[in-house]
N, C-alpha and C positions, 0 to 999 in steps of 0.2 A: 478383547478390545479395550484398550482404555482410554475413558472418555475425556473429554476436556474440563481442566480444573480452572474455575474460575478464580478471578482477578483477586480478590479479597482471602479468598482460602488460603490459594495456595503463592501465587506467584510473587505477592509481596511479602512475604513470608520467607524465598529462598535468600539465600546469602549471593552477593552480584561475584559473578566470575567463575570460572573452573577449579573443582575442588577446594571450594571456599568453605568453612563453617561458623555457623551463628549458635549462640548460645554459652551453655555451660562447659568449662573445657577443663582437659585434665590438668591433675596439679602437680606441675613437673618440677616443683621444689621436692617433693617428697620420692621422684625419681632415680634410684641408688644403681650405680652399673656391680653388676655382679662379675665378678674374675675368677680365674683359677685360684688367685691366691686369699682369695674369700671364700671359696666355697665349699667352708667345711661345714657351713649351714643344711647342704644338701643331705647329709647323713642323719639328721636329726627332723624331726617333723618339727617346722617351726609353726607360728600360733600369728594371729591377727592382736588387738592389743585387749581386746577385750576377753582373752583366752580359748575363743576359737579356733581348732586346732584347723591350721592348714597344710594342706597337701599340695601335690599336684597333678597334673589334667597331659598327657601327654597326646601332641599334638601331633606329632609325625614320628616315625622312628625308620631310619635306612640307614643302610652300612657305606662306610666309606673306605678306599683302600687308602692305604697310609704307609710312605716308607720307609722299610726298616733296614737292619743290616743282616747280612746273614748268620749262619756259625762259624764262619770265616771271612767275617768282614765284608763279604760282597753284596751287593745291593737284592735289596727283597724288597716283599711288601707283606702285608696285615690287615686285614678287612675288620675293623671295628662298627661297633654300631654310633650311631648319633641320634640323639634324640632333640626335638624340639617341645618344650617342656613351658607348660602357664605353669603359674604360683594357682593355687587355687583354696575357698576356705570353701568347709562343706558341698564340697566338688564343682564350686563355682570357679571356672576363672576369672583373676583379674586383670583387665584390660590393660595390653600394654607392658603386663609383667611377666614378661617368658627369656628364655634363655634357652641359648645351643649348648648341649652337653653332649662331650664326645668320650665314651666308655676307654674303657682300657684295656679287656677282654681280647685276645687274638685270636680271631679263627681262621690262623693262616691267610694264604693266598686264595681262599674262594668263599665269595658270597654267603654273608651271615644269611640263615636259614628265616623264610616266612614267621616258623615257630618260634626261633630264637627270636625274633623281633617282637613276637605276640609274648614271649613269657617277660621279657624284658619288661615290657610297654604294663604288663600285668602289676609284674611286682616296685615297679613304682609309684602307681597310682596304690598299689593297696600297702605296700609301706615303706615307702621312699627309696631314697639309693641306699639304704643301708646292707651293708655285703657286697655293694659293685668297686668297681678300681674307677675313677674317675682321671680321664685324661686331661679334658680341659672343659674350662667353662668361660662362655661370655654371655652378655646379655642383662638384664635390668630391671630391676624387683621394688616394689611401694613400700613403705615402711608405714610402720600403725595404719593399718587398714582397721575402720569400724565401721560398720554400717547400722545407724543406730535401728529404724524396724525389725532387721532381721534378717536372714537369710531364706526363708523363703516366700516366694512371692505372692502378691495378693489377684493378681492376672495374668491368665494363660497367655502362650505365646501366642493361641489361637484367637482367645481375647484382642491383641495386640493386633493381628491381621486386620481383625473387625474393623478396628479403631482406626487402622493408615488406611483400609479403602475406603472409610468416609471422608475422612481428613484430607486424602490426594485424589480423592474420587478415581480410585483404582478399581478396577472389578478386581475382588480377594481370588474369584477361580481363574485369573489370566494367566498366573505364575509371574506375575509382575512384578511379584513383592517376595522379595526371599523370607524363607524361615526364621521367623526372630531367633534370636541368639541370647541365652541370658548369662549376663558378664556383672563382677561389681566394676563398677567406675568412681574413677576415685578424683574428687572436685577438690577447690577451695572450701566452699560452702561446708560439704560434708560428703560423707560415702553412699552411694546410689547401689541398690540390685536394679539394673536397665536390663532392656533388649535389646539389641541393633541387628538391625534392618537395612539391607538398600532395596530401593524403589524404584520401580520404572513408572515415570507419568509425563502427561504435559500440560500446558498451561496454557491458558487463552490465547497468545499469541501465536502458537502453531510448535512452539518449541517442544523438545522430547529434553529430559533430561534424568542422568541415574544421581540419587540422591540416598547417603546415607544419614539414620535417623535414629537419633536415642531415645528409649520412652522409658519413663520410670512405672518400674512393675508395681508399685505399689498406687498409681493412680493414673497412671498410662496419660499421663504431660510429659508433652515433646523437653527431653532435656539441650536436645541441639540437632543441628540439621546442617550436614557438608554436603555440598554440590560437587558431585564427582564426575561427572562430563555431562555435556549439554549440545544440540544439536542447534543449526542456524538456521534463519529465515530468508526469502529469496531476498531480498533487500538487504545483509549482511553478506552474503556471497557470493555479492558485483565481482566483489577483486580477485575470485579466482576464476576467471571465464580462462578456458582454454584455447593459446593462442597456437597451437601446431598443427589440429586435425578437425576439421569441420567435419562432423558425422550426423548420421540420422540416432534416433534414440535411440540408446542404448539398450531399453528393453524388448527393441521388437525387433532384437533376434531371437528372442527366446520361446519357445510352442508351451504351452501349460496341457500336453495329452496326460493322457492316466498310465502311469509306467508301472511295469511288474519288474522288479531289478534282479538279477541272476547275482552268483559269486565271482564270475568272473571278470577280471579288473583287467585293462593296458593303457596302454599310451596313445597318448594323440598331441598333433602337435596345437599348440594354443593360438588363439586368435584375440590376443593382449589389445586393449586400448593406449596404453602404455610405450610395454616393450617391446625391443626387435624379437619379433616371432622368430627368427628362422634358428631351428634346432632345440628350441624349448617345448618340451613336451609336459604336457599334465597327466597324470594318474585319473583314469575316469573308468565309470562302471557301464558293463554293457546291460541293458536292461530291454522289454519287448514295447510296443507299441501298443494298445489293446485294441485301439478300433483298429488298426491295419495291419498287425499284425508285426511290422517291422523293427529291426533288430539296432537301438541306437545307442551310442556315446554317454554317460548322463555326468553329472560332476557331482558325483554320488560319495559314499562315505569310502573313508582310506584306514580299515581299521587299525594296519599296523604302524600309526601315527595318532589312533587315535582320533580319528576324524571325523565327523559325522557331514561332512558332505556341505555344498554350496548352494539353498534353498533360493528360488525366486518367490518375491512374497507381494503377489497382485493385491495392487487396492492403495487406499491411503493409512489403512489402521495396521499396527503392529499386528506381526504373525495372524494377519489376516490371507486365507489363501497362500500359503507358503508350501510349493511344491518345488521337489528334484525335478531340473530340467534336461532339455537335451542341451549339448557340446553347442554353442551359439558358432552361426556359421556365420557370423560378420565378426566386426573388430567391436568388442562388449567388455565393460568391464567386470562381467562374470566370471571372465576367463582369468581376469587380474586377480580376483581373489582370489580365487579357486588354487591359480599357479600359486601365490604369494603363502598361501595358507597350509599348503602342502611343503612347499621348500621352508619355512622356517618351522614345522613340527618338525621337520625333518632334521634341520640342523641343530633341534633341542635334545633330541636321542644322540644323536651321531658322536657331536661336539662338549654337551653339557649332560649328559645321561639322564636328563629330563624324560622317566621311561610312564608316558600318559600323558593326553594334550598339555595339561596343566599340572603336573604332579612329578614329587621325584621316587616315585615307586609303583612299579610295577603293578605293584599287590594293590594299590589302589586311582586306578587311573582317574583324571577327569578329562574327560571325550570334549571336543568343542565342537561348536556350530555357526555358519557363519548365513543370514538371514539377510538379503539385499534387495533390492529396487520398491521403494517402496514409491510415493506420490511425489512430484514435480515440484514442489514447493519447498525444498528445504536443499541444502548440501548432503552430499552423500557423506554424510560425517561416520564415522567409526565413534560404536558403545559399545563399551563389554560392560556385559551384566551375567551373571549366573550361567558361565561357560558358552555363554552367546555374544560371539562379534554382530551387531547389529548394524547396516550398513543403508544411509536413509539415502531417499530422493540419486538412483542413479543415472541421473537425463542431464548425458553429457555434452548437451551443445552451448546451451547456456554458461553451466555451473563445470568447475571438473571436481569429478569426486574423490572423497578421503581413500581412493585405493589404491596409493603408490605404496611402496614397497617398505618404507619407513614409519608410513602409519597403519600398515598392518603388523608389520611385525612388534613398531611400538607395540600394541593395543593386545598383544596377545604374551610379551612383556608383563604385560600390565596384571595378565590375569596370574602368568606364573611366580608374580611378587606375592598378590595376594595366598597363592597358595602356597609357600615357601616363609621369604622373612616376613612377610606381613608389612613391612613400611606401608604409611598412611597411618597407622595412630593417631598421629598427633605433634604437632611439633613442627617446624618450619622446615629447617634442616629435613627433619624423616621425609617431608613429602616433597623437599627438592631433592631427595634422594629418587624417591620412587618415581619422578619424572624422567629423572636424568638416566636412570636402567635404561627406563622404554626408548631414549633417544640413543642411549650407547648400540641396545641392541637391533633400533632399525637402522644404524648403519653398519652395521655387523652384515647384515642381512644383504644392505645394499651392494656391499663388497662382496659379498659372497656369491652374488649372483652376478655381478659384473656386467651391467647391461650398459651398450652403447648410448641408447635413448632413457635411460635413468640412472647417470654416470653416477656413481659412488662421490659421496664427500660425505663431509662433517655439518652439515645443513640441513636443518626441520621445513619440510613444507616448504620447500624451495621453490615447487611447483609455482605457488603464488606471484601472481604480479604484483603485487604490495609487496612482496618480500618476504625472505622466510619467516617462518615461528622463530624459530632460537639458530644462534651462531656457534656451536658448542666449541670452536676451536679459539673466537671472542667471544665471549658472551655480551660483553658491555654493547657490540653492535649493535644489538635488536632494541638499543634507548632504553633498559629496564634491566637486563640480567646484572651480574655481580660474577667479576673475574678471580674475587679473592675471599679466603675467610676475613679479611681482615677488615672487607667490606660490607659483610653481613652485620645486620641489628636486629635488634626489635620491629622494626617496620619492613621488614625484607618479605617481599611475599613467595608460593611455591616456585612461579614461574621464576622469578629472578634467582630463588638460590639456586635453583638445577644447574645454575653456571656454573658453580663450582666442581661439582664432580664432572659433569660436561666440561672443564677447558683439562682438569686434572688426567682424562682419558686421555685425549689427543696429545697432551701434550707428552704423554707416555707413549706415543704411539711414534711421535715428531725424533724422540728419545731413539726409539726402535729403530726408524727409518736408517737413522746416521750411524747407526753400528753396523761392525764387517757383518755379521751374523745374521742378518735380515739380509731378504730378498727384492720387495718392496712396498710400499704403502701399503696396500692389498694384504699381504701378509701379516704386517705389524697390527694394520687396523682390527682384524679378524681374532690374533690372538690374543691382545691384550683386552678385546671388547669380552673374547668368552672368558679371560678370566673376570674382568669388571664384572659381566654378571653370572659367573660362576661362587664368585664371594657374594651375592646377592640373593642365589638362592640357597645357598649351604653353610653362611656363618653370620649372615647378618640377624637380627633382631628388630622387631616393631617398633623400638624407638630407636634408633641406633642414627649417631651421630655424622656427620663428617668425620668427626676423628677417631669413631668406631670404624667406617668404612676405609681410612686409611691404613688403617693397625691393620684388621681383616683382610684388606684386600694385599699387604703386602705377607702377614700370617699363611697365605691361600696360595703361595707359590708353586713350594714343592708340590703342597696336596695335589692341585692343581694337574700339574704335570704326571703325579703318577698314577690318578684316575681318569684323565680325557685321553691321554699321548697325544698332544697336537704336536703338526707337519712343522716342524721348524728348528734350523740349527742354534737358536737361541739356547743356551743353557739356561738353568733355575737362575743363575747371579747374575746373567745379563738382566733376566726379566725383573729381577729386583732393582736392580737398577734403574732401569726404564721406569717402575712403580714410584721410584723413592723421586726421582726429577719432578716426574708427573702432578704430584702430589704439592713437590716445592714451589712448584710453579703457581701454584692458587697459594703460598703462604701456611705450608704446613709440611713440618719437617719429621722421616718418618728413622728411627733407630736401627739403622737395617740390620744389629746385630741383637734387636730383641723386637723389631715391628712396632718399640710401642710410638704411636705420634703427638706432636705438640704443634699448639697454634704457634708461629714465627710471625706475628704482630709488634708494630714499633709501642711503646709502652701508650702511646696518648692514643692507640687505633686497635686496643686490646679486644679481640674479635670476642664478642658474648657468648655463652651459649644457649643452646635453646632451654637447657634445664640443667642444671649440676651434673659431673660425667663421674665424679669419685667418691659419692658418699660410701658410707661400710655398710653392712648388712645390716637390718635391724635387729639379727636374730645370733645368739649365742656364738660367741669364735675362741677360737683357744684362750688358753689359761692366761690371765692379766701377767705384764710382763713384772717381776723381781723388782721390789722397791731397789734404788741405789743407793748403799750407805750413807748417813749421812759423817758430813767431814767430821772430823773428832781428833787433836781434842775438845771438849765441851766449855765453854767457858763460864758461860751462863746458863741455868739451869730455862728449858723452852718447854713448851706443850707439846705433846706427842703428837708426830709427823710435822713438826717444823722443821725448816733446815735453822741450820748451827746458828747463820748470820742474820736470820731474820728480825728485826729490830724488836726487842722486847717492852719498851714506851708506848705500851698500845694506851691510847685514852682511858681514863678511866667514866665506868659507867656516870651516866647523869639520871639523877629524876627526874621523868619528864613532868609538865605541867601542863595537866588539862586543859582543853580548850573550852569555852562557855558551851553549856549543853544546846543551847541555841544554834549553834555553827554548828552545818554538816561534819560527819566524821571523818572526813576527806578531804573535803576542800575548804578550810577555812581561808582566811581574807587577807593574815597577813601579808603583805609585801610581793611585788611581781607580779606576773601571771602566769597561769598555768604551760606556756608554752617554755619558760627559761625552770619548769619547776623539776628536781631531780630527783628520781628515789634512792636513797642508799641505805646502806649498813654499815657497822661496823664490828670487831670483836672485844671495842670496850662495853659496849652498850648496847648488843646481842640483842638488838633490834629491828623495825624499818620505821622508816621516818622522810621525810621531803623537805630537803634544801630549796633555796632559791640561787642559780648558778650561776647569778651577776652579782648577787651579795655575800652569799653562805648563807643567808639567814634561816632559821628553821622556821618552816612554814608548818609542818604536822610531824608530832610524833604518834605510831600509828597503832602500834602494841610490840608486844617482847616477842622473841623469837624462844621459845623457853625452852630447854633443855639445850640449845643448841648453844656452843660458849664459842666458836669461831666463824662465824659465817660472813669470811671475806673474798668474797666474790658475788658476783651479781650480772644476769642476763634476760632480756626482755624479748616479747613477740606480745602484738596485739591481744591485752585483754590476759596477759599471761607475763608473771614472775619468780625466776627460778634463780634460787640460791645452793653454792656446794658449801655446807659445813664440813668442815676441816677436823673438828673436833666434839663431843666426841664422837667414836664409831663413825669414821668419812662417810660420804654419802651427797647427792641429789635431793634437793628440798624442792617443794612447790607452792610458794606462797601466796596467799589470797593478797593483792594490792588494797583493798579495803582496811579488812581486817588484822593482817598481819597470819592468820589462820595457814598453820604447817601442814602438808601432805609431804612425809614423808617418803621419796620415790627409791632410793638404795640407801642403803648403810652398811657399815663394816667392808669399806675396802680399803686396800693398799697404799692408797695413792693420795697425794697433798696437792689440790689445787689452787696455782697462785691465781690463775684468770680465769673466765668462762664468757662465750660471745653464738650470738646467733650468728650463719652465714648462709642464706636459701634454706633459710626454714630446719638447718641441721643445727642441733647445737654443739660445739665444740669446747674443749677444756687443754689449759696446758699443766701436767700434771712433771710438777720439778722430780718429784720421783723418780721419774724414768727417762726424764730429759726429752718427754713425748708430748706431740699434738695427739689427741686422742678424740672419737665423736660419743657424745651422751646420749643413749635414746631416753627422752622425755615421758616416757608413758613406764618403762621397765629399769633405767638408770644402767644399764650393761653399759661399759665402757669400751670402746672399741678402738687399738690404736689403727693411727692413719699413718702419720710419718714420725716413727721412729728413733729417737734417739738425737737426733738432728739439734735440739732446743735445749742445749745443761744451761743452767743457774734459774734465777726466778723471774718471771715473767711477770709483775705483777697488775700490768693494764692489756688487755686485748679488745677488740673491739673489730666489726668488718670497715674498711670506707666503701660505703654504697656506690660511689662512681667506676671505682676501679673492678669490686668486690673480692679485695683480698682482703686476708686480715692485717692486719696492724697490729705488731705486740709491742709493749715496752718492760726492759728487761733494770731491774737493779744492779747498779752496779759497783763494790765497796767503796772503790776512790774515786771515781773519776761521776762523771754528769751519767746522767742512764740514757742507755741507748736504743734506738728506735727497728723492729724487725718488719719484715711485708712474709708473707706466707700464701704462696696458691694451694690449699689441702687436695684438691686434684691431679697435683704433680709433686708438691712436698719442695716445690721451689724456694728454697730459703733466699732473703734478700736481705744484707744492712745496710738502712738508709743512714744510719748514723751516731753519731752521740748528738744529745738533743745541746739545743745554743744554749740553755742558761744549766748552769749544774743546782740541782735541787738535795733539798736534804734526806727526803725521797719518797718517790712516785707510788702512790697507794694505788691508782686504779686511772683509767682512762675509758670514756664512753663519747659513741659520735654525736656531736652538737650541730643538728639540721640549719638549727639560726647561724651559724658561722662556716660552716662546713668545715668545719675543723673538730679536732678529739679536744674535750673537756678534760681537764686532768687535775690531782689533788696531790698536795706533798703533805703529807700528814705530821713530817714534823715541825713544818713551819706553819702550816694551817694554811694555806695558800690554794686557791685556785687561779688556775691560766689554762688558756688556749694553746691547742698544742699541731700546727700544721703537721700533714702527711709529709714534708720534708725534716720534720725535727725539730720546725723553727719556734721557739715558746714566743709567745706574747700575752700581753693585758693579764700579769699576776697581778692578784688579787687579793687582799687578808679577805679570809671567810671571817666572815662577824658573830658564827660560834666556833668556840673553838674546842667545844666539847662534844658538836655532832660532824665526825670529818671522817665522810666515806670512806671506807675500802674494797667496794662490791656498788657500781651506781648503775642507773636504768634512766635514759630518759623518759617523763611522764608521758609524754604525748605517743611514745611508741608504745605504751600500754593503754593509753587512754585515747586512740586518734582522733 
């Protein structure tokens, strides 16, 4: 039983709303999408950054058919395995970092063996994919993971129980409280070994609510706490009184005798509060009577679905008194579950080979239970909690309860997410994905069932006289959803972004209708819903995007078709079809000749994401690509790894002159203030030092760069200054902003970088060598190209603009003014804005200036500084008033010092 959590404990403590979370949250800058064409990581045991060797935690492994051709061209199939795979260090996983891997192994046309899934699932975890054939990979991995205590924890999981049934005043023996789970989590702040937990509790007002909970194992504080469903109060559940059938209570149809139950199961026809009875029959167990001996009905377990049957649960407290009953011989919404929970297990084998209530394998089923009528006071709201539909307050004269056909099959949706891609991590998008399943798939259900008195649509909770939950065919109707990506932000919460993949189904389905090939709505709705959540439980990922689920879901076609066979003369390329509209139709355009998708946003309504979708691995990838000769002939003799034309008039060194030992070593007083103040470098004077970027004047020179003779380039993050020396021995630098103090991070590569810029916490380089955008990892200095070849001559200012977050490069040009590039590195979208309005003598370096919003820019042979807008436009040149300290690598101060 679990007792009531008082006012101060707990209830002001939750986060307000449905599946809301308060606290610490993941830090989805450092979130990298893992591809096929990345994943040559997977062969190699990669490492956390502090050389902890990781592995991985294999999370599921089932075979998929897949089709092939024959030895004569004709069509076959191939039953491969797939594994769903965490990142894991010291056999922890981390949170949020798993990936679909689908083998390449053929064991013909029948069912990979239990064993072969166990030796598979073996030799993974004990040393990586090294020896398998890898078909494909998606999915999304953390880069530098550290967690400075440790890896192992300082409190049991059992510890942890202790601690939540105090905290939520849960009795720890109720099973209320799932088995902590220990994950690293990975924050802004820093790296966490947690637990997580969800909860069942309630709270002084009478509310039930499932709540998941992070506790840090090393002192068991809550790191954060998401409200994942919550039940209502009679005073919240005026608006859905039910206006078609005045009945007596629903629960006293039901006898609580002591049943002995036999094996043997049939049919009976149901007595629905709901739907038209006539010819629906339920799956029930005959069981005896004990005090009299007689032979009845029970709405008992359905094993070959996996079912553990539809308990009445007397009293007011959870799974208090909760017995199998008899078959209610009045009109009960026992029967509603019962029916409703049986037909959609059903249609999870049949249609989606979902083989276990919750599970996609045989070999390891999860059984469900569905636990109803509990006390008068609340709505018969639908919670799934640890394979339990939990189903409050069924006293249907008042209130009508959560048992229509869409939020049961939602809610059980719900569960085969969590046991499948996982959506709900984190992330806006992920958890208006994970909404939008459950509503796709309750009207899957609804259609499939086809009832007169709960007619099929595209409609949440229609039931309501207030009006539905969500309009999935509008969204915008419901005053709050979002019909577009291009109307998603920062402030977009779960319930509104479900619109998206909510109007993106239908409107696939609107697609379907109008083709010769379809039969009718009913048909299109059905098939396109079990692919939606067919791509939902076999290729998605725990953080996975909108535009992961639109790649996937059109990726998922063929599959699709050649592991379900669904009833329809649709062929694969209508169904793409239908997918790729669907999709356009929320503003996101999908390549039907390679699946992959892109936001189709006007450039001023560029839809955000919830976290970067292209960073590279952080871990080792093929061989750096071939410097590219440079032109020749040679005119002027240059330093090794410059190109031919690069201006040889670098400044020459200056001696600096000490500031009075009185003045800080950093911030003395000349001139400006700290907010116009700029760090740079140069390769005359193999320095750093601080300008002022309304004057030039030099405010601090800070110490020598020593050994390093080129270090023109320069990039900034809070608290943190990274320089690429050019020469000698190329390489990643990490300098202390104080002191000037080198940590040398790579050396001895190939590669000449003209620019270097942060973009979401990745750091990026344009390396003329190879005519490539390439990402730096910061901790190990591996170079990793992104987009390819795209970028010849020299790039010598790069920088992100924060509004748009693309980058901005500007490129040298011999004759003419230099001109200005934009670069999305998650799609490699090249843009030229231009050649810039004033011609310069040329462009040493550019960085973004928060006081103007515009890029700061230096010409180093004129000594000039100006403003340089995101259209190309120069303004307010400026003589720098030295003319001996003139960046070619700057940083503004405030993004190291905020």
């Amino acid at each position: 039983t679990i007792q009531v959590a008082s006012v101060s404990s707990v209830a002001t403590s939750l986060p307000d709303g449905d599946q809301r979370c308060k606290g610490t949250d993941l830090d989805y800058s450092r979130l990298q999408t893992v591809s096929t064409d990345n994943a040559a990581w997977l062969h190699a045991q990669s490492s956390a950054d502090d050389g902890t060797t990781s592995s991985f935690v294999v999370n599921q492994a089932f075979p998929v058919r897949l089709a092939t051709a024959g030895v004569n061209g004709e069509a076959s199939s191939c039953v491969v395995q797939r594994l769903r795979i965490n990142e894991a260090i010291n056999g922890i996983p981390v949170y949020g970092a798993d990936s679909v891997v689908t083998l390449d192994e053929c064991y013909g046309a029948e069912l990979a063996t239990d064993s072969a899934t166990a030796d598979i699932k073996a030799h993974v975890e004990d040393v990586g994919f090294t020896g398998l054939s890898i078909r494909e990979v998606t999915g999304k991995s953390f880069s530098s993971v550290h967690v400075k205590r440790g890896y192992t924890p300082r409190y049991s999981a059992e510890d942890t129980i202790h601690y939540l049934s105090k905290e939520f005043q849960v009795d720890e023996d109720s099973g209320n409280i799932e088995p902590p789970k220990l994950y690293i989590y990975i924050t802004e702040l820093e790296d966490y070994l947690v637990y997580f937990s969800d909860v069942l509790m309630k709270t002084y007002d009478g509310k039930t609510h499932v709540i998941r909970v992070i506790v840090h194992s090393y002192d068991l504080n809550i790191l954060s706490i998401c409200l994942l469903s919550s039940s209502k109060t009679m005073n919240e559940r005026r608006s859905l009184r039910h206006n078609q059938r005045e009945l007596q209570f629903c629960s006293t149809c039901a006898t609580r005798d002591t049943l002995t139950l036999s094996s043997t199961r049939t049919t009976q026809e149901i007595r629905s509060y709901y739907l038209n009875n006539t010819g629906k029959n339920a799956i029930v167990t005959e069981a005896t009577v004990q005090s009299d001996g007689r032979t009845v009905n029970v709405l008992g377990p359905v094993p070959s679905v996996f079912y553990n049957g539809t308990y009445n649960c007397f009293g007011s407290a959870w799974d208090s008194e909760c017995v199998l009953v008899e078959m209610p011989t009045c009109l009960d919404t026992m029967s509603d579950i019962h029916y409703i929970m049986v037909v959609t297990l059903q249609h999870l084998q049949s249609a989606l080979n979902v083989m276990g209530g919750l599970a996609v394998s045989s070999s390891s089923p999860q059984s469900v239970i569905a636990l109803a009528h509990y006390d008068t006071s609340r709505e018969c709201q639908a919670l799934y909690h640890m394979n339990r539909l939990k189903f409050e307050d069924c006293y249907c004269v008042d209130a009508i309860p959560s048992t229509t056909m869409d939020f049961i099959a939602g809610h059980i949706a719900r569960g085969v997410t969590d046991y499948s891609s996982g959506l709900r991590t984190g992330g806006v998008q992920t958890s208006g994905l994970y909404l939008a399943y459950s509503d796709i798939y309750g009207a899957v259900i609804e259609y499939q069932v086809n009832d007169s008195r709960d007619t099929p649509d595209f409609l949440v909770g229609e039931v309501r006289l207030s009006g539905p939950y969500r309009y999935m065919e509008n969204p915008p109707d419901d005053g709050r959803s979002i019909g577009s990506v291009c109307d998603f932000s920062s402030a977009t919460d779960l319930f509104q972004a479900s619109g998206v993949p909510n109007k993106a189904y239908v409107k696939s389905v609107r697609e379907c209708q109008a083709h010769s090939c379809s039969t009718s709505e009913r048909e299109c709705a059905i098939l396109l819903g079990n692919l939606f959540m067919y791509t939902n439980i076999y290729r998605l990922s725990s953080s996975s995007t909108y535009l992961d689920a639109a790649t996937q879901t059109c990726s998922a076609v063929g599959e699709f078709f050649t592991n379900t066979s669904p009833t329809t003369s649709c062929t694969t390329t209508d169904v793409m079809s239908f997918i790729v509209a669907g999709w356009m139709s929320v503003s996101i355009d999908i390549d039907s000749s390679t699946c992959v998708a892109t936001n189709n946003c006007p450039p001023s309504t560029q839809a955000p994401t919830q976290f970067p979708t292209s960073f590279p691995m952080p871990f080792p990838t093929p061989a750096p690509i071939a410097p590219t000769p440079l032109p020749s002939p040679l005119t002027t003799p240059i330093p090794t790894n410059y190109p031919s034309w690069y201006p040889t008039n670098q400044p020459t060194k200056a001696t600096p002159t000490p500031f009075p030992s009185s003045l800080p070593t950093l911030l003395p007083t000349p001139g400006g203030s700290r907010s116009t103040w700029v760090f740079g470098t140069d390769a005359g004077n193999d320095g750093l030092y601080i300008i002022d970027s309304d004057t030039g004047a030099l405010v601090s020179y800070i110490g020598d760069l020593t050994g390093y003779t080129t270090p023109v380039t320069m990039a900034s993050r809070s608290g943190e200054l990274y320089i690429y020396n050019n020469s000698p021995s190329p390489g990643l630098l990490k300098v202390d902003p104080e002191t000037a103090a080198v940590t040398q991070v790579s050396s001895g590569s190939s590669n000449y970088a003209g620019s270097i810029a942060f973009r979401y916490g990745v750091l990026y380089a344009h390396f003329q060598t190879s005519s490539s955008l390439y990402s730096l990892n910061v901790n190990t200095g591996v170079e990793t190209v992104i987009c390819s070849g795209i970028l010849p001559g020299h790039f010598s200012g790069m920088d992100t603009n924060p509004i748009t977050g693309l980058l901005h490069l500007t490129k040298l040009e011999l004759s003419t003014a230099p001109t200005m590039y934009t670069i999305d590195p998650s799609t490699c979208t090249l843009v030229l804005v231009g050649q810039l309005s004033v011609s310069l003598g040329r462009l040493d370096s550019v960085v973004w200036n928060p006081n103007s919003n515009k890029f700061l820019g230096v010409d180093g042979v004129h000594n000039n500084l100006f403003d340089l807008d995101v259209d190309g436009t120069v303004t307010n040149v400026r003589a720098a008033s030295s003319s001996v300290y003139t960046p070619q690598g700057m940083a503004m101060y405030t993004d190291v010092f905020p």
